[in-house]
C-alpha angles and dihedrals in degrees: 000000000000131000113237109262114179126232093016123114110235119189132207134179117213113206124159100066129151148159121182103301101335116135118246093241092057090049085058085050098049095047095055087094113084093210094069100030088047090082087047095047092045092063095030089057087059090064094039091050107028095194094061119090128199117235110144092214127162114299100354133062100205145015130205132215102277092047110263129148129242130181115192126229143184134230104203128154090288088058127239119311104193104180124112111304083241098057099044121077136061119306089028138095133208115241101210106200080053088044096047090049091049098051081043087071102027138081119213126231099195108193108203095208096165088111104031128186070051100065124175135194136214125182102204120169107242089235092062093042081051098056093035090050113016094176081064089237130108105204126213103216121200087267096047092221087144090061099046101050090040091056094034089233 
């Protein structure tokens, strides 16, 4: 169990996965893709981190114990797109004035997933990834400098 710190790379091995008959191997495969380890981390991160809860509200995936907001994210090989769920995906475009207000009240869990079972996990303030990144988007470049330097790794 941590306490949420913001700004520090924390890293986690998960190593006790399985699903009917499926190697292991296939399952860390398969949860490379934030779209489908997203509903494991989102519970997982409650046991890593106690004072978070799970909600799953608009906008927002947990919320600790003082309050705050926390929408959780995932860093795969396409990089990290952080704004709102709604706005992210094909076929949907992100609305800025409505993006920038939302990373304004939210704090980021970014879930670095590239070498899962190896996860880590980053709490960054929506503000600071904004001005860091203002597309919204991390990319994750053929040398994978922007990871590395995102997750100080």
């Amino acid at each position: 169990m941590n306490n949420i710190e913001l700004n520090k790379t924390f890293t986690f091995e998960i190593n006790n996965i399985s699903f009917g008959d499926l190697p292991t191997e296939v399952l860390n495969e398969i949860l490379t893709d934030g779209r489908l380890v997203s509903h494991f981390l989102e519970r997982q991160l409650e046991i890593w981190f106690p004072e978070l809860t799970f909600v799953d509200g608009k906008g927002h995936d947990h919320i600790d114990t003082d309050g705050k907001l926390y929408d959780q994210k995932c860093y795969t090989d396409g990089g990290l797109a952080f704004a709102p769920s709604n706005m992210i995906g094909k076929g949907r475009h992100i609305v800025e004035d409505v993006a920038t207000e939302h990373c304004k009240k939210i704090i980021y869990i970014c879930c670095d997933v590239i070498d899962f079972p190896t996860v880590n996990v980053r709490f960054v303030k929506g503000s600071d990834l904004l001005k860091q990144f203002p597309t919204f988007k991390i990319k994750n470049r053929k040398t994978k400098e922007d990871r590395k330097n995102f997750f100080e790794l």
